[in-house]
PyMOL CGO cylinders between C-alpha atoms (Angstrom):
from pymol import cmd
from pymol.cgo import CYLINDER

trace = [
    CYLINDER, 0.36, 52.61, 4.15, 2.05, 56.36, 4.88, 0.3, 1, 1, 1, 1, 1, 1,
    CYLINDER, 2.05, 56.36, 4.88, -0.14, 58.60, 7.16, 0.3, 1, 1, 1, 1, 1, 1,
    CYLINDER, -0.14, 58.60, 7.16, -0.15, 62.07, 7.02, 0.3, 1, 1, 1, 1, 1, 1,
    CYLINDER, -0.15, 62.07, 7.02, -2.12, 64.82, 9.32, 0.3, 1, 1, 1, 1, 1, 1,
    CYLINDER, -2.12, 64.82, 9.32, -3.37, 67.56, 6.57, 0.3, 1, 1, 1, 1, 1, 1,
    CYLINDER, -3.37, 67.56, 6.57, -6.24, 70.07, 6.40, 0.3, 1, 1, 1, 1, 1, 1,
    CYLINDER, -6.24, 70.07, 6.40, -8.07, 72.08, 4.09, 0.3, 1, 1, 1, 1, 1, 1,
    CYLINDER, -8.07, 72.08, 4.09, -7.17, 76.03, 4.20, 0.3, 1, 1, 1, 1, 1, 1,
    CYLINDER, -7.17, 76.03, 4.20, -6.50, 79.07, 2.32, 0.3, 1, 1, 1, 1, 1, 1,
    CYLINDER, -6.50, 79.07, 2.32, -2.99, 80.59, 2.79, 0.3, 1, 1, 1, 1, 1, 1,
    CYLINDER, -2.99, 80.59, 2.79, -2.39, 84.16, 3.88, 0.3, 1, 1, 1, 1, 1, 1,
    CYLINDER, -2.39, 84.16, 3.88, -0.52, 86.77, 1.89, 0.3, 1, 1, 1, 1, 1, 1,
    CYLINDER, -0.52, 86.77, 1.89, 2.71, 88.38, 3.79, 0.3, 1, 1, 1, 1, 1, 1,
    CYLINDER, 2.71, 88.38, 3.79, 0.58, 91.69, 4.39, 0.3, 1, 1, 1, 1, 1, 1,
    CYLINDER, 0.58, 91.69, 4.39, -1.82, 89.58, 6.41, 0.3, 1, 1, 1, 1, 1, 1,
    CYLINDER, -1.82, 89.58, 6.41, 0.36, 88.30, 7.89, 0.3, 1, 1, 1, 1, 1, 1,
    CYLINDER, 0.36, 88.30, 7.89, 2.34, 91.26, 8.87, 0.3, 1, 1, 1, 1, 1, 1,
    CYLINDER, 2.34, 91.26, 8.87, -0.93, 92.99, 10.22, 0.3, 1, 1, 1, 1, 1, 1,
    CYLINDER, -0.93, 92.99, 10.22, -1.89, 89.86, 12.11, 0.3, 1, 1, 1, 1, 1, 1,
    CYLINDER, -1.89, 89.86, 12.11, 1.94, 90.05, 13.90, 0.3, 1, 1, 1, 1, 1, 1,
    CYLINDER, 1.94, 90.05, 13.90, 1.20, 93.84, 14.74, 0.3, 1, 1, 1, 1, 1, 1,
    CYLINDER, 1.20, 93.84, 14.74, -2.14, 92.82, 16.57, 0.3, 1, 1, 1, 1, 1, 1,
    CYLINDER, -2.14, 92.82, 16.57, -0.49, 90.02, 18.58, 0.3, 1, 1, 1, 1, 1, 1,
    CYLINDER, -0.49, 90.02, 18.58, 2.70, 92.95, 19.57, 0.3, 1, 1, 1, 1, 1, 1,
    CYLINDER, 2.70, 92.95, 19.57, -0.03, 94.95, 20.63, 0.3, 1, 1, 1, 1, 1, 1,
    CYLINDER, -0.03, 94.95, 20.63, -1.79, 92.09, 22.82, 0.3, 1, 1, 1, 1, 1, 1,
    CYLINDER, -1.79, 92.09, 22.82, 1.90, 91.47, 24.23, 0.3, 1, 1, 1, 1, 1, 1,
    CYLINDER, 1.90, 91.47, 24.23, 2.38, 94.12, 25.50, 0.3, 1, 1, 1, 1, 1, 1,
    CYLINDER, 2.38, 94.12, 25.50, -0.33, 93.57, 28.02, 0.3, 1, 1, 1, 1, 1, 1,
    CYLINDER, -0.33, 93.57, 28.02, 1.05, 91.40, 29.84, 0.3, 1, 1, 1, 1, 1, 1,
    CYLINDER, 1.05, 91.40, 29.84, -1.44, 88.29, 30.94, 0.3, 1, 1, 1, 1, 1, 1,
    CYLINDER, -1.44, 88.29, 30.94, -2.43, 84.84, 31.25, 0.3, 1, 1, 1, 1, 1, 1,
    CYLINDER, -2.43, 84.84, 31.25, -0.12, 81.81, 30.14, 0.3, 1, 1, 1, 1, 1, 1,
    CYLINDER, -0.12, 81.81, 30.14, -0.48, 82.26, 26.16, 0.3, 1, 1, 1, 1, 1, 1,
    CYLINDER, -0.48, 82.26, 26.16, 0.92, 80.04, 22.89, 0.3, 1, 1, 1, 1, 1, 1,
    CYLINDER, 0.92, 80.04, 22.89, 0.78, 82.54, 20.48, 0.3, 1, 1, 1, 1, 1, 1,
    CYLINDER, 0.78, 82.54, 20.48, 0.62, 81.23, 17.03, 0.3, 1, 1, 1, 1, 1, 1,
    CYLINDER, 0.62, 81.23, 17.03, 3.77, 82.04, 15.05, 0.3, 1, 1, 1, 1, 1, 1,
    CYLINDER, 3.77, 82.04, 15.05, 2.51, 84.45, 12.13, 0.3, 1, 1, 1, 1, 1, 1,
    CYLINDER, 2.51, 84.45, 12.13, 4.40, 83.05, 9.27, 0.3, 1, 1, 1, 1, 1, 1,
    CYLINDER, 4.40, 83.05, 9.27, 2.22, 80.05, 9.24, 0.3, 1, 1, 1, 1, 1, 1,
    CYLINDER, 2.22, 80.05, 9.24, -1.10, 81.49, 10.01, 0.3, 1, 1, 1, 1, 1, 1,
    CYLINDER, -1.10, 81.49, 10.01, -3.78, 80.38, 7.76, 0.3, 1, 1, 1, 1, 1, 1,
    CYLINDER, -3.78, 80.38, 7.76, -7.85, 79.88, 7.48, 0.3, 1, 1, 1, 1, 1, 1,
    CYLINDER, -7.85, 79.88, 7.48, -8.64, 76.29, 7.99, 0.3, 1, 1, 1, 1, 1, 1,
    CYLINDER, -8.64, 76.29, 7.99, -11.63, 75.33, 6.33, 0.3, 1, 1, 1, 1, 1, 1,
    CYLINDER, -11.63, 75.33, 6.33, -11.43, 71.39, 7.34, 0.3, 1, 1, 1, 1, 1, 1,
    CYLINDER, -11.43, 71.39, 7.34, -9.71, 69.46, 9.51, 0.3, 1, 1, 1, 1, 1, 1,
    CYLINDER, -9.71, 69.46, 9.51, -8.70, 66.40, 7.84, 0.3, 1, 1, 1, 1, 1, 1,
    CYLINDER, -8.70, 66.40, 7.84, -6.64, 64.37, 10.75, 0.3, 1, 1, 1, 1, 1, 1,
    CYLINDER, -6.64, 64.37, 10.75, -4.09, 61.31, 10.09, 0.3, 1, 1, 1, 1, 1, 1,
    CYLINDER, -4.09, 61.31, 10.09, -4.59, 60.03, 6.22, 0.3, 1, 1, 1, 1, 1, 1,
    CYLINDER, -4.59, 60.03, 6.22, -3.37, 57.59, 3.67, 0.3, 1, 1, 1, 1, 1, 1,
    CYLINDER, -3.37, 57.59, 3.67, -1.37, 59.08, 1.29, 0.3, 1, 1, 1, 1, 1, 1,
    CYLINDER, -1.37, 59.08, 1.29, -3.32, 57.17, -1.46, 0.3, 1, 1, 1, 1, 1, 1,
    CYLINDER, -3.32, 57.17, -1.46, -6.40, 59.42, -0.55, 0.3, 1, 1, 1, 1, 1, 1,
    CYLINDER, -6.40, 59.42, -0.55, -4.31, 62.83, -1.90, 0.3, 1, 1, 1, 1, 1, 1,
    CYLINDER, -4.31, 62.83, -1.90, -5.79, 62.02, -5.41, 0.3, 1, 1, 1, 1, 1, 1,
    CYLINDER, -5.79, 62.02, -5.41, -9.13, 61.99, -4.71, 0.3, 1, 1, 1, 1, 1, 1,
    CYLINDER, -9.13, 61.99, -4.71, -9.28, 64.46, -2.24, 0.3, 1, 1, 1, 1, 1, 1,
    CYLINDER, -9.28, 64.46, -2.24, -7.40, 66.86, -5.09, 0.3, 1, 1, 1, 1, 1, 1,
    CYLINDER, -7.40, 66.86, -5.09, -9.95, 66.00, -7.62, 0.3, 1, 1, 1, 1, 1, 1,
    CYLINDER, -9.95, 66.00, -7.62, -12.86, 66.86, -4.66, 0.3, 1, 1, 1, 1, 1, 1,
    CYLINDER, -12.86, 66.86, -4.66, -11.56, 69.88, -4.31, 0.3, 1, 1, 1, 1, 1, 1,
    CYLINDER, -11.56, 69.88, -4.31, -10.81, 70.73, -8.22, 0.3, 1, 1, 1, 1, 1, 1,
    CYLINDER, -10.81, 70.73, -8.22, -14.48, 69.80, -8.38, 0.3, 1, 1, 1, 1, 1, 1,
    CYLINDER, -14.48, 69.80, -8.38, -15.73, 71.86, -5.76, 0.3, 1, 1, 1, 1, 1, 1,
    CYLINDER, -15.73, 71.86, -5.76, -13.81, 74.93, -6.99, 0.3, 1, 1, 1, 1, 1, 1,
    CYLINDER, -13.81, 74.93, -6.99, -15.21, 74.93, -10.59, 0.3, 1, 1, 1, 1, 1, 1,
    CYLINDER, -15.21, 74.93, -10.59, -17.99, 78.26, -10.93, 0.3, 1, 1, 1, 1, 1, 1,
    CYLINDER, -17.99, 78.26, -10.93, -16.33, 79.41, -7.85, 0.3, 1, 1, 1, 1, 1, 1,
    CYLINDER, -16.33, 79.41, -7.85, -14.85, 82.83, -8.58, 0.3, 1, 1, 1, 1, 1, 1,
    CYLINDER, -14.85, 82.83, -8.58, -12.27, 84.67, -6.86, 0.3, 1, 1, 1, 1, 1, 1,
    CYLINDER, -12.27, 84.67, -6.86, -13.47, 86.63, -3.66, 0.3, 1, 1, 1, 1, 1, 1,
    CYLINDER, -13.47, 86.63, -3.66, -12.52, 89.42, -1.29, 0.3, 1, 1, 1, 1, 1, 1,
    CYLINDER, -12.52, 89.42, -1.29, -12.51, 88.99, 2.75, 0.3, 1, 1, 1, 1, 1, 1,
    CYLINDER, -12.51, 88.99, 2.75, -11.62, 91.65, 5.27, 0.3, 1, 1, 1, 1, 1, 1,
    CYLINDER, -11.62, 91.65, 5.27, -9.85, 91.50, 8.81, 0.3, 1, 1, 1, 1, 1, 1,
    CYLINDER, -9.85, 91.50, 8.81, -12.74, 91.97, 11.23, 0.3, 1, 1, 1, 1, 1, 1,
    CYLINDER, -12.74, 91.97, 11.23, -12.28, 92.36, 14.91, 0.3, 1, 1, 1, 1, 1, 1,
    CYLINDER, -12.28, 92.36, 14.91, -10.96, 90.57, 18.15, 0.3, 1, 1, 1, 1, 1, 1,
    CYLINDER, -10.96, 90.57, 18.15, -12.87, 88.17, 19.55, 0.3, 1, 1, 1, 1, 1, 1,
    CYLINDER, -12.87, 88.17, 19.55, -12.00, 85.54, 22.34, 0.3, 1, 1, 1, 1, 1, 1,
    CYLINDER, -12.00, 85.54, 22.34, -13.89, 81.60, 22.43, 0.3, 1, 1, 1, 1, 1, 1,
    CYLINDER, -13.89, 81.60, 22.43, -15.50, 80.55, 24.02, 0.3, 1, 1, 1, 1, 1, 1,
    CYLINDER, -15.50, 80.55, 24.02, -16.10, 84.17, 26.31, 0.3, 1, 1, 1, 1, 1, 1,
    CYLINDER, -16.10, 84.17, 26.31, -14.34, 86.81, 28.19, 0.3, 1, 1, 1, 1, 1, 1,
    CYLINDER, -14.34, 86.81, 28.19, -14.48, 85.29, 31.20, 0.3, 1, 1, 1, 1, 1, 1,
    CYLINDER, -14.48, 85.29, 31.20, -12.85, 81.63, 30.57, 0.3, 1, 1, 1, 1, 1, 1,
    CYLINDER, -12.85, 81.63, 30.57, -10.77, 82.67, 27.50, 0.3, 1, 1, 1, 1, 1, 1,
    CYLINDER, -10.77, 82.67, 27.50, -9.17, 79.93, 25.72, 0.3, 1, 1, 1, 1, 1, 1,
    CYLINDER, -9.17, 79.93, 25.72, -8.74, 81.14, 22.01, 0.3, 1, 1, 1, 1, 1, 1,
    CYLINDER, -8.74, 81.14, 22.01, -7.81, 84.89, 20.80, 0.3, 1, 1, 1, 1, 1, 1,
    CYLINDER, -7.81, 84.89, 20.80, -9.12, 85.37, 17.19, 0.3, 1, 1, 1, 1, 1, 1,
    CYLINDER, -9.12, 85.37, 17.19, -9.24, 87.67, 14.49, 0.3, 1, 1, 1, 1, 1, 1,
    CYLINDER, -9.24, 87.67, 14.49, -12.89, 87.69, 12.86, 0.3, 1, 1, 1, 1, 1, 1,
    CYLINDER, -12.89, 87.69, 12.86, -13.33, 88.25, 8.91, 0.3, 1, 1, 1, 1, 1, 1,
    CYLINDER, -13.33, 88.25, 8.91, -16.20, 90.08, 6.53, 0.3, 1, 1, 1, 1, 1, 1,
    CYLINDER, -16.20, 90.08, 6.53, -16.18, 90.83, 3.49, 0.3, 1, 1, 1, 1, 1, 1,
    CYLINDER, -16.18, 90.83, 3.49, -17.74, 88.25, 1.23, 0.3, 1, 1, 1, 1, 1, 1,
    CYLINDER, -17.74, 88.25, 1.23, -18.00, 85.89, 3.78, 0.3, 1, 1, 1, 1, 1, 1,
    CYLINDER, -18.00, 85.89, 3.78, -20.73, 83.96, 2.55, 0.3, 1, 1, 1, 1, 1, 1,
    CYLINDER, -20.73, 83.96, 2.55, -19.38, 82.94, -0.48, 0.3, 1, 1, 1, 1, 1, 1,
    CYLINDER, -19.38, 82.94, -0.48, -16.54, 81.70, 1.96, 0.3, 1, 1, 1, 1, 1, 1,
    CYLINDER, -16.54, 81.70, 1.96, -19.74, 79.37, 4.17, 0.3, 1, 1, 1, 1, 1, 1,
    CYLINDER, -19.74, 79.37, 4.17, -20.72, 77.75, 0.91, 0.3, 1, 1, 1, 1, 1, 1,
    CYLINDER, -20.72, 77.75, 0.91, -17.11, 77.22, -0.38, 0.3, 1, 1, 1, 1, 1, 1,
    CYLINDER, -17.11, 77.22, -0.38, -16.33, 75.17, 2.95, 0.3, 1, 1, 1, 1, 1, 1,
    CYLINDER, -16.33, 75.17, 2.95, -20.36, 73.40, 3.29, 0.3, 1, 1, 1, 1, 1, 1,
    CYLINDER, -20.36, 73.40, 3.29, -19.44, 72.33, -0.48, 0.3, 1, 1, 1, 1, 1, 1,
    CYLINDER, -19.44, 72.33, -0.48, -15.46, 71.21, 0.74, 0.3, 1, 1, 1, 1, 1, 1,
    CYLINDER, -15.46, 71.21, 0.74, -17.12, 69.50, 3.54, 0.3, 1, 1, 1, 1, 1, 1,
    CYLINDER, -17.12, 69.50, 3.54, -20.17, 67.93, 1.50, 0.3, 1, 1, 1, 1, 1, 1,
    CYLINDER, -20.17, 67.93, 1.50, -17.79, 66.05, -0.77, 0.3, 1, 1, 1, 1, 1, 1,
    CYLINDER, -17.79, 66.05, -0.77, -15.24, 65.42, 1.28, 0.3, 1, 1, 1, 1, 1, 1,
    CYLINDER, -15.24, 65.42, 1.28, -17.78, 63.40, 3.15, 0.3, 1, 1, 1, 1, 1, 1,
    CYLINDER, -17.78, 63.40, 3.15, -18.82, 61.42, 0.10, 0.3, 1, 1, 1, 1, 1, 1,
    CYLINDER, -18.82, 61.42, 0.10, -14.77, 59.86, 0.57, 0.3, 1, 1, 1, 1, 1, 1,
    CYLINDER, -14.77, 59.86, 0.57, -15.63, 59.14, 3.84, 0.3, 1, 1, 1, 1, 1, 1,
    CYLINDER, -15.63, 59.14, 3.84, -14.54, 62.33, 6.46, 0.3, 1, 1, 1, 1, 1, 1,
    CYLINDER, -14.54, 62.33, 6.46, -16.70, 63.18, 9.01, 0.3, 1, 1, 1, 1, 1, 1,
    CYLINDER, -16.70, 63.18, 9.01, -18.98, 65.87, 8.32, 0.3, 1, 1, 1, 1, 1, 1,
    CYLINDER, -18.98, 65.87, 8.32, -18.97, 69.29, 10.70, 0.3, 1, 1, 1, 1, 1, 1,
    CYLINDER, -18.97, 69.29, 10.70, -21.46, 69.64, 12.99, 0.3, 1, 1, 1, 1, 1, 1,
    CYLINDER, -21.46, 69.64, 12.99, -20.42, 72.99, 14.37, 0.3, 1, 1, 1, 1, 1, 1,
    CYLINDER, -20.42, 72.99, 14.37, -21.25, 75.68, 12.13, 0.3, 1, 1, 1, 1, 1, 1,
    CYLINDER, -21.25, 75.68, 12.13, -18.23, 77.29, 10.05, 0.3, 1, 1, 1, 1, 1, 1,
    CYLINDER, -18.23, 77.29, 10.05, -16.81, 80.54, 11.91, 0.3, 1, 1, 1, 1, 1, 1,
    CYLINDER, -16.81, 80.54, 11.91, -14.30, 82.09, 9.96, 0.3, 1, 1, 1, 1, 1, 1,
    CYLINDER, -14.30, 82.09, 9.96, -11.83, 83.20, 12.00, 0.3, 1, 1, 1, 1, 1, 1,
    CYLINDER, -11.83, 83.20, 12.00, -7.91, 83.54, 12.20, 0.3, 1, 1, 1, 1, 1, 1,
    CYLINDER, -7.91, 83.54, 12.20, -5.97, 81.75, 16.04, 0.3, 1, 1, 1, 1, 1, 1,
    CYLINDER, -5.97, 81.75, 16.04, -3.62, 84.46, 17.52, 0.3, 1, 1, 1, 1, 1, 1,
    CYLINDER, -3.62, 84.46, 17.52, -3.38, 82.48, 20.51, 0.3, 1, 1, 1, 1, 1, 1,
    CYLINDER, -3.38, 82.48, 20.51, -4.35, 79.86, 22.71, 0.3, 1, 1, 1, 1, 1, 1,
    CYLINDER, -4.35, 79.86, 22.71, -3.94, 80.25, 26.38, 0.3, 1, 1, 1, 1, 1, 1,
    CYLINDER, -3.94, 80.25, 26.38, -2.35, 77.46, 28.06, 0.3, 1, 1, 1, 1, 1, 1,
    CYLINDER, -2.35, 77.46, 28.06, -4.63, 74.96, 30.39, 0.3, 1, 1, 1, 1, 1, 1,
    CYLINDER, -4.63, 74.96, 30.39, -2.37, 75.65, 33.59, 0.3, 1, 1, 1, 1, 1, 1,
    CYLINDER, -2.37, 75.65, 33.59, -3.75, 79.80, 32.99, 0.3, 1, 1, 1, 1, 1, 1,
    CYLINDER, -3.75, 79.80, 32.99, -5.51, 80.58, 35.95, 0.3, 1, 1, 1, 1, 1, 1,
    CYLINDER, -5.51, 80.58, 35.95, -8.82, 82.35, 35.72, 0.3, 1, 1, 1, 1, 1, 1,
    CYLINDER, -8.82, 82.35, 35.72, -8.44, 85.35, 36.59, 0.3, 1, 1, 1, 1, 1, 1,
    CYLINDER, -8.44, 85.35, 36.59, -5.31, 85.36, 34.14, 0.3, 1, 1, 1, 1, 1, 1,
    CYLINDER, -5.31, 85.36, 34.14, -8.10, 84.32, 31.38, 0.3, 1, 1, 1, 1, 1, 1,
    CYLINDER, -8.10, 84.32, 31.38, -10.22, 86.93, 32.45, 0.3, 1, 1, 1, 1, 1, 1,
    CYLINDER, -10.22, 86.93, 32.45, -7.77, 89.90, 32.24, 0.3, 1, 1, 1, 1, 1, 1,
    CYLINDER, -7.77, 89.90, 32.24, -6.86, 88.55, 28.65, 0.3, 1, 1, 1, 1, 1, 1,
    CYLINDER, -6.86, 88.55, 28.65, -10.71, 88.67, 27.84, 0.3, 1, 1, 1, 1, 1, 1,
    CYLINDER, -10.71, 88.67, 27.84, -10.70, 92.20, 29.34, 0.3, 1, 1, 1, 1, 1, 1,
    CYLINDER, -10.70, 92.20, 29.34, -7.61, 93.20, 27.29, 0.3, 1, 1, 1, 1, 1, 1,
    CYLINDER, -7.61, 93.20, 27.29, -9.49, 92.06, 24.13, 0.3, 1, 1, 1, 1, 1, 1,
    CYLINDER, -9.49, 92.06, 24.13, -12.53, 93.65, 24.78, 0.3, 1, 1, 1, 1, 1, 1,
    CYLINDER, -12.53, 93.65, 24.78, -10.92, 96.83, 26.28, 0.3, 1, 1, 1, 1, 1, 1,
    CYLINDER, -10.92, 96.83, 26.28, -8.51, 97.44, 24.21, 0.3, 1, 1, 1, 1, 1, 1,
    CYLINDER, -8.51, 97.44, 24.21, -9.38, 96.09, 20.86, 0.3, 1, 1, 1, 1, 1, 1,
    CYLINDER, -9.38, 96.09, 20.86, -6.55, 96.82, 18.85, 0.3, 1, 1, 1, 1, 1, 1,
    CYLINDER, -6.55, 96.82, 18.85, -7.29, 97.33, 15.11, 0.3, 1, 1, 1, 1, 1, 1,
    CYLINDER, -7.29, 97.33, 15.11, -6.44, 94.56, 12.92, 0.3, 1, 1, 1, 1, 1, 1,
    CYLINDER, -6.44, 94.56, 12.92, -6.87, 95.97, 8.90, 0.3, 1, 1, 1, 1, 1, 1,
    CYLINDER, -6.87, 95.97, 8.90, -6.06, 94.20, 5.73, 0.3, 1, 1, 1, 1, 1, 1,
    CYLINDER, -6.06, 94.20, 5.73, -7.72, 92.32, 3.14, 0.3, 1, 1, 1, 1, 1, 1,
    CYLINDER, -7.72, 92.32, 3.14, -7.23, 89.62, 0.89, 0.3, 1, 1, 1, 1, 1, 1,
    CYLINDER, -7.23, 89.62, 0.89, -8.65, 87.80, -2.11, 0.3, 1, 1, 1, 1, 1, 1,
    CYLINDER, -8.65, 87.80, -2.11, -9.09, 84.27, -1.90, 0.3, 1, 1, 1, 1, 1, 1,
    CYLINDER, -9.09, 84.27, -1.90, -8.02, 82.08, -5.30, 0.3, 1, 1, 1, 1, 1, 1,
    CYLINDER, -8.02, 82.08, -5.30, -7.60, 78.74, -3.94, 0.3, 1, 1, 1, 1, 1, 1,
    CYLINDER, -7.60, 78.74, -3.94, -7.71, 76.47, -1.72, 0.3, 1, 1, 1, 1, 1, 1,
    CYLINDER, -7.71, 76.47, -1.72, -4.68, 74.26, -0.91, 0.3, 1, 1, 1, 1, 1, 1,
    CYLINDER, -4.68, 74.26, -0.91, -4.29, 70.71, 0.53, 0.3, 1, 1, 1, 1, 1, 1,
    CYLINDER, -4.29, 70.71, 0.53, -1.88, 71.66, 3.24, 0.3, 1, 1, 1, 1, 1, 1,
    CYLINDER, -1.88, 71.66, 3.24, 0.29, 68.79, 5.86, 0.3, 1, 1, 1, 1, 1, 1,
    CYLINDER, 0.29, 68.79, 5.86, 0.94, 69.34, 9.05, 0.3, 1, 1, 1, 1, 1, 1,
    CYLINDER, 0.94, 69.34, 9.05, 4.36, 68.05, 10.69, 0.3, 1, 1, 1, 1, 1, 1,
    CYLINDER, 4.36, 68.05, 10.69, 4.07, 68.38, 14.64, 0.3, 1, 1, 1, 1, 1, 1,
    CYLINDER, 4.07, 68.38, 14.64, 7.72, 69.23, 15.82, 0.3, 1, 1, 1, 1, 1, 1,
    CYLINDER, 7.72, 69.23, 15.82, 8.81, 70.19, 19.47, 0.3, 1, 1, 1, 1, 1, 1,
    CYLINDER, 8.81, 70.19, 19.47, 9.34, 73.47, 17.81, 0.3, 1, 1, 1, 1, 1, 1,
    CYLINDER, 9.34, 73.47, 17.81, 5.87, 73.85, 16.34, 0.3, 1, 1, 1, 1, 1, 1,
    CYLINDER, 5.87, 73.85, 16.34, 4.39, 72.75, 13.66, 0.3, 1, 1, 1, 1, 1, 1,
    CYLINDER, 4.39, 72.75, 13.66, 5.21, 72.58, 10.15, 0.3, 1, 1, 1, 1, 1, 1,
    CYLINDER, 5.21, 72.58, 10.15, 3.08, 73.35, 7.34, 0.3, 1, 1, 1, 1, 1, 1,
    CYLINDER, 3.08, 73.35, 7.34, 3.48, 72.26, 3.85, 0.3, 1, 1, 1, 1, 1, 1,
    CYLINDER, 3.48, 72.26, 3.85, 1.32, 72.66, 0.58, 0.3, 1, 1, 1, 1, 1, 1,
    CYLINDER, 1.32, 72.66, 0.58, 0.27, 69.07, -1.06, 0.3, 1, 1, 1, 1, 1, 1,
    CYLINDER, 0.27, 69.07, -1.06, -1.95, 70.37, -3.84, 0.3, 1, 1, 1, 1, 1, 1,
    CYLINDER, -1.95, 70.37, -3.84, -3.89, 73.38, -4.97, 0.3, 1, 1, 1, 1, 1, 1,
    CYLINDER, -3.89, 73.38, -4.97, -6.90, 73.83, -6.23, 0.3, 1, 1, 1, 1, 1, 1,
    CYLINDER, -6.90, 73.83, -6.23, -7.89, 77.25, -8.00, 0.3, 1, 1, 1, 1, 1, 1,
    CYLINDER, -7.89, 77.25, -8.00, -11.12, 79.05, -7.82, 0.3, 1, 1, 1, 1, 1, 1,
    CYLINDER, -11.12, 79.05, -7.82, -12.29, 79.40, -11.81, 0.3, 1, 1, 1, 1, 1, 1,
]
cmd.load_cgo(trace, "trace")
């Protein structure tokens, strides 16, 4: 049987896109610690990680999520600010935080993660933080590298504006290259 690595997520449009690229120039051009940024064009909001699975589980994971997005309207989320995980001081994730009608975002991924568990994926048992990777800093990034990213975050804090409105979620695969990975849309299922 065919394996594929996928996850759950809602695509970004290009302006989001475009303002998360500005934030990361702006982080750049501090200088710093040993950092993989991510490449904007295929930013996106993960709402579950699926792993390596059968391609004869697409159809039912489709139909989960058709399911799960029925009485689920449309909703509006805002770029928030920098943050770093899991502190300052030992950085090892530069993020973009998001408001806006975030909680109707938490229940769309508790539901996406309910069902999906009835087929037999793990549930979470972090809580859901909606947030958007910039970068991760490499392991061989010294600390006080770390910490002068952390400082640049906090200091600094460049302004990251934009909003979107979130109208689907999408059944995405992920091909690991030696040039990064590539992302590719399965299915879609529509908020209605």
């Amino acid at each position: 049987m065919e394996k594929i690595r996928s996850f759950i997520a809602v695509e970004l449009p290009a302006n989001i896109k475009l303002a998360l690229a500005k934030t990361q120039a702006e982080l750049k051009s501090g200088g710093g610690a040993r950092v993989k940024w991510v490449d904007p064009g295929i930013m996106h909001l993960t709402l579950k990680f699926l792993g390596n699975i059968d391609t004869a589980l697409v159809a039912g994971i489709t139909a989960a999520l058709d399911e799960v997005c029925i009485g689920v309207s449309p909703f509006l989320i805002e770029l928030d600010r920098l943050g770093v995980f899991p502190n300052a001081r030992r950085v090892q994730v530069v993020w973009v935080g998001l408001k806006g009608e975030v909680e109707k975002l938490g229940r769309l991924q508790k539901n996406i993660d309910a069902v999906l568990a009835s087929l037999g994926f793990q549930a979470e048992n972090r809580p859901f933080t909606p947030h958007l990777t910039l970068a991760r800093v490499r392991e061989d990034a010294t600390l006080e590298e770390r910490q002068a990213l952390g400082q640049l975050v906090t200091a600094a804090a460049p302004e990251c504006r934009g909003s979107f409105t979130v109208d689907a979620v999408h059944l995405m695969r992920s091909q690991l290259t030696r040039n990064g990975p590539i992302y590719s849309r399965i299915n879609s299922a529509a908020l209605k």
